[in-house]
N, C-alpha and C positions, 0 to 999 in steps of 0.2 A: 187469390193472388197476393205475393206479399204489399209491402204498405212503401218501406221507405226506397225500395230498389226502383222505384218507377221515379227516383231523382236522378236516374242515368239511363232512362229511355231515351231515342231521338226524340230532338225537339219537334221532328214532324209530327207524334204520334199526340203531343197535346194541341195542335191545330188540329189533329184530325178528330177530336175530341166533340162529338155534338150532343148536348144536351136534350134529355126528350121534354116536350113539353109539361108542364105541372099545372094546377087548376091554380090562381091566382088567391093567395090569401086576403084577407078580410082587411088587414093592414101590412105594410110591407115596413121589414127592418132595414135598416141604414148603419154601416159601417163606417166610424170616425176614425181617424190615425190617431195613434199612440205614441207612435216611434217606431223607426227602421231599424234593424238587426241582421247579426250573421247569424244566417240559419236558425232562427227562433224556432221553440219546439214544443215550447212548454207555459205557461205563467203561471203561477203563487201570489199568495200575498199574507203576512201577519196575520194573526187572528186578533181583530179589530183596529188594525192601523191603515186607514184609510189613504194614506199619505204616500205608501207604496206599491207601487206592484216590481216581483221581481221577474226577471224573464229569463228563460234558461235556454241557452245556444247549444247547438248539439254537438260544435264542437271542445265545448268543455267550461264556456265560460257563464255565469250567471251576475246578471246586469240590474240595476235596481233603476225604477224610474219612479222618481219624488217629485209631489207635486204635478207633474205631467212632464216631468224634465228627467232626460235619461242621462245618469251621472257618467263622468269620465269614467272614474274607476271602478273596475267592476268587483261584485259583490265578494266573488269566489272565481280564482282562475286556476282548471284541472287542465288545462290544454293538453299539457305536456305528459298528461297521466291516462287520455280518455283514447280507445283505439273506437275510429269509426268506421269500419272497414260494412260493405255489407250493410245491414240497419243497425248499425250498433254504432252510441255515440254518448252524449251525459242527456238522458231523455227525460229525466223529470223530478221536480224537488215537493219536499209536504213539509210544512210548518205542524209541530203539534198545538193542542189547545194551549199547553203550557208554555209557549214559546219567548213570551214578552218576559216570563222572569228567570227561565230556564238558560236561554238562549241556544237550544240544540234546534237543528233541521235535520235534515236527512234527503239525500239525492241517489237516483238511481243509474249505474252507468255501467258500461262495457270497458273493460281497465286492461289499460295497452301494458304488455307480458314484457315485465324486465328482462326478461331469457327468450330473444326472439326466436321462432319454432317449439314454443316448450310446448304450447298447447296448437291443436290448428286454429282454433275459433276465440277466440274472451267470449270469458264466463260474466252472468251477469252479479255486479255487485251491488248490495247496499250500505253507503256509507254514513255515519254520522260527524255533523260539523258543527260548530259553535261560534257564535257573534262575534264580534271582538268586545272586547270588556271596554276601547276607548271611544267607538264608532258602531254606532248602529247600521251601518251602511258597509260596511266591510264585516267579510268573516274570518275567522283567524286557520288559515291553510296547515298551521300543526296543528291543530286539536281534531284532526281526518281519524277515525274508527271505521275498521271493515264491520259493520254489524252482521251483513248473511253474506254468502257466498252459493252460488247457484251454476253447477258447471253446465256449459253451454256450449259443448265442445266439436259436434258433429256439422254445424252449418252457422251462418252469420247471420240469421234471417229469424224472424220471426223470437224475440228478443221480450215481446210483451213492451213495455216499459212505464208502468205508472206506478207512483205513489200517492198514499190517498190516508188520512186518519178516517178514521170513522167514527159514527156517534156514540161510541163508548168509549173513544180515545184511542184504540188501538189501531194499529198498523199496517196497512194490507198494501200489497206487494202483487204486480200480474205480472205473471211469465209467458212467455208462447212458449207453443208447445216442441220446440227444439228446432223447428226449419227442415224445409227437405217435403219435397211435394206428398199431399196425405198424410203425415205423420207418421213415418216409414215405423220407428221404435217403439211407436204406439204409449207415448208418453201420456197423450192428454187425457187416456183411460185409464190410467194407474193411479191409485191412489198412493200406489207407493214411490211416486215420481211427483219431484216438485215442477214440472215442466208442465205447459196447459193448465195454468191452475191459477186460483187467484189464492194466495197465502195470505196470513193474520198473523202478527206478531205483536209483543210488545219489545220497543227498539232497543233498551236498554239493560243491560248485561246481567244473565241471569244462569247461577250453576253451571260456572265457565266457561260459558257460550256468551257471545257478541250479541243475544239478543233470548226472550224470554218466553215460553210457552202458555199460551193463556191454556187454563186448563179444559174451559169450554169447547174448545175446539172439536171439531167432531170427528177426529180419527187419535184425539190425542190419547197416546195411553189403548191405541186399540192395533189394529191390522195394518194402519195406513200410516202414511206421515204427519207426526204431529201438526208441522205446520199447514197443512193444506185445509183451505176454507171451502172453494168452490174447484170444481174438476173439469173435464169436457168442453174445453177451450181451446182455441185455434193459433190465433194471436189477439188477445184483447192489451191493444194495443193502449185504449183509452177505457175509462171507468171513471163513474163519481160517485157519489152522495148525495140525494137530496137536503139540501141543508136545512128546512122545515121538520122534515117526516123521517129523515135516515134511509129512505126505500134504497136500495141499490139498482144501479144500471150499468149494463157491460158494452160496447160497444164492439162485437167480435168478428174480426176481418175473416172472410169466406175463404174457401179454394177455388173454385174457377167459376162457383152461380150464385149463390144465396151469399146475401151480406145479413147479419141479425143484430138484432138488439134482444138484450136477458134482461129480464126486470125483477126483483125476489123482494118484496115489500117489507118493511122490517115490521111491522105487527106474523107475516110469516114464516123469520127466521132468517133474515137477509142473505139467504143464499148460501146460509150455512149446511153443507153439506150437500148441496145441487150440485145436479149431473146435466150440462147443460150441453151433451150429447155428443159432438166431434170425439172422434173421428167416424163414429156410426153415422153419422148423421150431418150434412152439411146445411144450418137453416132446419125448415121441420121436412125437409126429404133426406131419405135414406143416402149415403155414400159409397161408392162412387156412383156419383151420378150419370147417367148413360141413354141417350135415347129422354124420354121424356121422366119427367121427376117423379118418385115414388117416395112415398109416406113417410117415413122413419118409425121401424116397431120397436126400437130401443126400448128397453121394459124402465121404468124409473127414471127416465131421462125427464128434463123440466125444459120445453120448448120456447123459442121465442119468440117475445111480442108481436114481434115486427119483424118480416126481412123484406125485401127488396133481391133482383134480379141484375147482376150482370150482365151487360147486353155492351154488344159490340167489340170485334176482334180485338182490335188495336186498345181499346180502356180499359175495357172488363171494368171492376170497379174495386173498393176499397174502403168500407165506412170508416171515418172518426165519431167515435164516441163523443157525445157533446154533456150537458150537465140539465137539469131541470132547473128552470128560468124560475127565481124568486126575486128579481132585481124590481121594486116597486115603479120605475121608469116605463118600464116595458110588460103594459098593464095587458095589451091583447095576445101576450106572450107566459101572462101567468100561470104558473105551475103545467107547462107543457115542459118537453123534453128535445131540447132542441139538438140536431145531429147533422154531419154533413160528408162527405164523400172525396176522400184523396185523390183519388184519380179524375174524377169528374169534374169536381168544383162546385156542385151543388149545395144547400145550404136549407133545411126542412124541419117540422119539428111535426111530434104526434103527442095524443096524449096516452100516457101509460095506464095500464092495466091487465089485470089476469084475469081470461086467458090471453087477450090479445087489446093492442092498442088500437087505435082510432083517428081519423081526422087525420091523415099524413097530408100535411100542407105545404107547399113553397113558403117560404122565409121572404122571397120577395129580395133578396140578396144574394151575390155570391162570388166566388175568388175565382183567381186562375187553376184549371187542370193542376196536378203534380206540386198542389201545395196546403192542401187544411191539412195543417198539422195537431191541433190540440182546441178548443174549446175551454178554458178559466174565468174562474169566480176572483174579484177581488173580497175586500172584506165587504165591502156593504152588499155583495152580492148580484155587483155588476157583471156582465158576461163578455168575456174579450174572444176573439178570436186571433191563431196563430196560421202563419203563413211561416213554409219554408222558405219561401221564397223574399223573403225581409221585413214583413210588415206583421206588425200588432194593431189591432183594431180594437173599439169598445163596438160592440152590439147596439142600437139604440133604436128610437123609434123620431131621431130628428130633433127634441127636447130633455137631452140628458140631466142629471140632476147631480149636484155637488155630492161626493161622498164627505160627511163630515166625521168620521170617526176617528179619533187623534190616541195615541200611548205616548206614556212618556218611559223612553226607555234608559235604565240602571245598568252598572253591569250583570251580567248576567250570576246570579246568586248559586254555590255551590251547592253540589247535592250528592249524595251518596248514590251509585247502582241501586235500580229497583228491582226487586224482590217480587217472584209468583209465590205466592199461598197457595195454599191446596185449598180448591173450592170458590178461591177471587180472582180476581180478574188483577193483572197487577199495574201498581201504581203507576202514577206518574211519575216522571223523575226527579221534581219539585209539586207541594202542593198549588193549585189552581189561584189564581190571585181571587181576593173576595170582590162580588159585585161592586164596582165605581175604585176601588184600590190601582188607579193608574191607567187602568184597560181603557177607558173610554168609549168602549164598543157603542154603533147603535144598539138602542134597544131593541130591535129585531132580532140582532144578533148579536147577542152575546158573547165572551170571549170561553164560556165552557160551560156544559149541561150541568144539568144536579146532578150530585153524588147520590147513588143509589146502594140502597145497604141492601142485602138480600139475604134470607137465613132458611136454609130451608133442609130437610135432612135428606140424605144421598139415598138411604132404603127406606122405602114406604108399604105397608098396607093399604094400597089405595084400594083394593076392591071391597075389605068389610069398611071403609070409609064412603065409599061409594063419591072417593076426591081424592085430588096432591094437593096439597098443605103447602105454603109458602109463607115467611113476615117479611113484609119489606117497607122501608122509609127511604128520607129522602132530607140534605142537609137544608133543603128549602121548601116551600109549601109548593107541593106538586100532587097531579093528579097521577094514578096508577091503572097499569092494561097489565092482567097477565093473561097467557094463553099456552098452548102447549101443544104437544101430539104423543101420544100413544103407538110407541115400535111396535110390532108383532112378526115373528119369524113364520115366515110365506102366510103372511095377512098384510091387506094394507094398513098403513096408519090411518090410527083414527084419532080425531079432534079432541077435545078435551072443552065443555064447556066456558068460558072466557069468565074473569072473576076484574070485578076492577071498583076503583077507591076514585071519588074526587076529590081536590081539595083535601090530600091530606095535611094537618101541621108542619110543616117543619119540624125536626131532629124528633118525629115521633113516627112508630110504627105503626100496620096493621096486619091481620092475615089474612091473604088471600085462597081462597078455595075456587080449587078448578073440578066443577062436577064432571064425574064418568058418563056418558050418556047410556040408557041402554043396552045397543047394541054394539058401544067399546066393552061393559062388562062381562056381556054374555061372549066375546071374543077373549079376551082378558082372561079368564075363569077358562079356556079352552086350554089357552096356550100355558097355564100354569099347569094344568091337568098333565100335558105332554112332557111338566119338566124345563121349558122355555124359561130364560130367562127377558121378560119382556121391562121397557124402557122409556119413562116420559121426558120429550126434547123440551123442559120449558123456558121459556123468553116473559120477563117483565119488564115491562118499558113504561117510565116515567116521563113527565112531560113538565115541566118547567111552566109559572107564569107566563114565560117571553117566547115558549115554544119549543123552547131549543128540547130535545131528545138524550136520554140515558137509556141502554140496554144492557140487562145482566140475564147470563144463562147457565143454567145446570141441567146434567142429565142425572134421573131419579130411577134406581133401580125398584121395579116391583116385586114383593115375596108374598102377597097375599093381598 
């Protein structure tokens, strides 16, 4: 069912709303006030400024609350710009890492048509915005750039709507998969459709385009669309980050049974290039579902975690995606995956893992029917919940704890359009501020990973090497993972031995060799025989002192 439409059911259907029973968790969480809002949807906050969190209204305007105090004026007012017809509204803002000296954001929204009837639907937009140079609490409403544009032209529903950087800094964008019951255009199985999809960009203007191609990406330069990262999506409505580990988690509203959770762990490639099964498949049964549930034989699809069942005429149901609890307050909630349910009101969390999660628990908390709108992280990595229905709340366990992490913010310092390289990942739009240079961040959390250098060459002999070669460093003392996978045309992939460095120096390199095992070489050695051109997907991720996470990826053509 879709998500936001059940904000114009009768009001009977959320009394008629009964929750099923759940086994009592071990401690039960507590919901403080934050502040009351029109139509909150969303929260943000700095990367390392403890001081605010911003809230984002769906109908256009985004609010900053400092100190615990929500300012008159608000940060950013699109009102006049944002069409909410349907689920479409200003649905969600991302801070990049660089944000304290850059001062660009970027908001997601549905953008009311100067020419009314030009299109039947708004399309989804992303914009970029920038601080004001006099007030850190105001943005400056000229500095507005369309970065992408996503036509969204057949129904109003199912919209996607999240922005999220990830742990290599780059950009990612969720769409649903166009609206319209099943996915009638069959959008969320194309790869050459940005609709269903979770996309990776970098935000900043590149080869006169409004935004940049990393070149990692796994259809870039191939059959599909560059920008598409993950596929086989319904409406993932909500998605985050683990802000420890980088793992990815999607939270993907169903069609009329199965609710799922996709978990792709970034030591496995964060979901770079998953097929996470819709429209074959609703949840891990086959679609359309009929009569009792049948398996999903989807060949290459990546299943998920967790779903959960629809039950009841009048509810049915509708996940929010929620975020993996790192907030050190909310210790019997540590590194679970906490998630909860639009239409019901529910509020749960499990622990992730592949193939399948664990321990689905009551929270021990929970809102009204027909209002979890969103799940947010401030900077210290407290967990707020959002309410349609006017209220922000912090998650807690009764004993909350002060964030202290303070910026001091400059105007925001000029910079040129970033640039993709062939082979890198592209910048940022300003360099990263160095450790303690104003950020303030706790030390948990840092305001940006290591820089990760990566050198590895495109075409290899990995077979009379009996390895892929890679040198990689790092601009601080970090330890290194690499790992990989071996494509094979009508063979599955296969692993690649794991090659890893602790404790490397700072601004110094080393090589990492990924051994063949095997039975990749005797597969390997087949497919070359045929003429195949076969492919290693590899990921090196570096890890920081303080934790924080970098990933860089290349695909390595094999010729012997």
């Amino acid at each position: 069912m879709s998500l936001l439409r059940r904000l114009v059911l009768p009001a009977a259907l959320a009394v008629g709303c009964v929750l099923a029973p759940s086994p009592a968790a071990a401690q039960t969480a507590q919901l403080t006030p934050v502040g009351s809002f029109a139509a909150p949807i969303f929260v943000a906050a700095p990367p390392g400024d403890g001081r605010r969190l911003h809230v984002v209204e769906r109908g256009g305007t985004i609010r900053v609350v400092r100190d615990g105090v929500r300012l008159a004026t608000p940060f950013l007012d699109l009102s006049t710009q944002v069409d909410t017809a349907g689920e479409g509204g200003l649905l969600s803002m991302a801070f990049p890492p660089e944000y304290l000296r850059s001062g660009y954001f970027y908001v997601f929204l549905t953008p009311r048509d100067a020419t009314p009837g030009a299109a039947p639907h708004a399309p989804i937009e992303v914009r970029e915005y920038r601080r004001s140079a006099a007030d850190p609490d105001v943005a400056d409403p000229a500095s507005g750039r369309i970065v992408l544009t996503v036509a969204h032209s057949a129904n109003s529903n199912h919209y996607g709507g999240q922005l999220q950087f990830g742990p290599e800094g780059l950009l990612y964008v969720s769409t649903g998969d166009g609206g319209g019951g099943g996915d009638p255009a069959g959008n969320a199985q194309s790869i050459s459709s940005r609709l269903g999809k979770l996309l990776r960009i970098s935000p900043r203007p590149s080869g006169g385009q409004g935004f940049g191609v990393p070149p990692d990406n796994p259809f870039a330069n191939t059959e599909g669309d560059d920008l598409v990262w993950s596929y086989g999506l319904r409406n993932p409505f909500r998605f985050s980050f683990d802000r420890a580990t980088g793992d990815l988690t999607i939270g993907d509203v169903g069609q009329n049974r199965a609710e799922e959770v996709d978990f792709a762990p970034a030591p496995a490639g964060g979901g770079g290039g998953a097929n996470f099964g819709w429209r074959a498949c609703e949840g891990p049964f086959a679609y359309p579902i009929v009569g009792d549930e049948q398996p999903c034989t989807l060949a290459g699809r990546t299943d998920p975690v967790h779903h959960y069942l629809a039950e009841g005429a009048s509810c049915g149901a509708s996940i929010t995606g929620g975020v993996v609890v790192r907030d050190p307050d909310l210790e019997h909630l540590a590194g679970r995956y906490v998630y909860g349910d639009f239409c019901k009101g529910f509020m749960r969390s499990i622990a992730l893992a592949v193939p399948a999660a664990s321990d689905d628990r009551d929270l021990g908390a929970s809102v009204a029917p027909f209002t979890l709108a969103a799940f947010g992280e401030d900077a210290c990595g407290r967990v707020h919940v959002v309410q349609l229905s006017g209220a922000v709340s912090r998650l807690g366990d009764g004993t909350p704890g002060a964030c202290t992490a303070t910026v001091e913010y400059g105007p925001p310092e000029d910079s040129s359009p970033a640039t993709v390289a062939p082979g890198d990942p592209p910048p940022a739009s300003v360099p990263p501020p160095p450790p303690g240079d104003g950020a303030g961040a706790m030390p948990a959390f840092p305001p940006r990973a290591p820089q990760l250098r990566l050198r590895a060459s495109g075409v290899q002999r990995a077979l009379r090497r009996r390895a892929v070669l890679v040198r990689a460093g790092c601009d601080r003392r970090c330890s290194l993972r690499a790992f990989g996978r071996l494509s094979l045309p009508r063979n599955r992939a296969r692993k690649l031995r794991e090659a890893r460095r602790r404790s490397l120096p700072a601004e110094t390199t080393t090589r990492l060799r990924l051994v063949l095992p095997r039975p990749a070489r005797t597969a390997l050695r087949r497919a070359l025989r045929r003429g195949a051109e076969p492919r290693v997907r590899l990921t090196v991720q570096a890890r920081g002192q303080d934790g924080r996470l970098a990933l860089r990826r290349r695909t390595i053509r094999i010729v012997g």
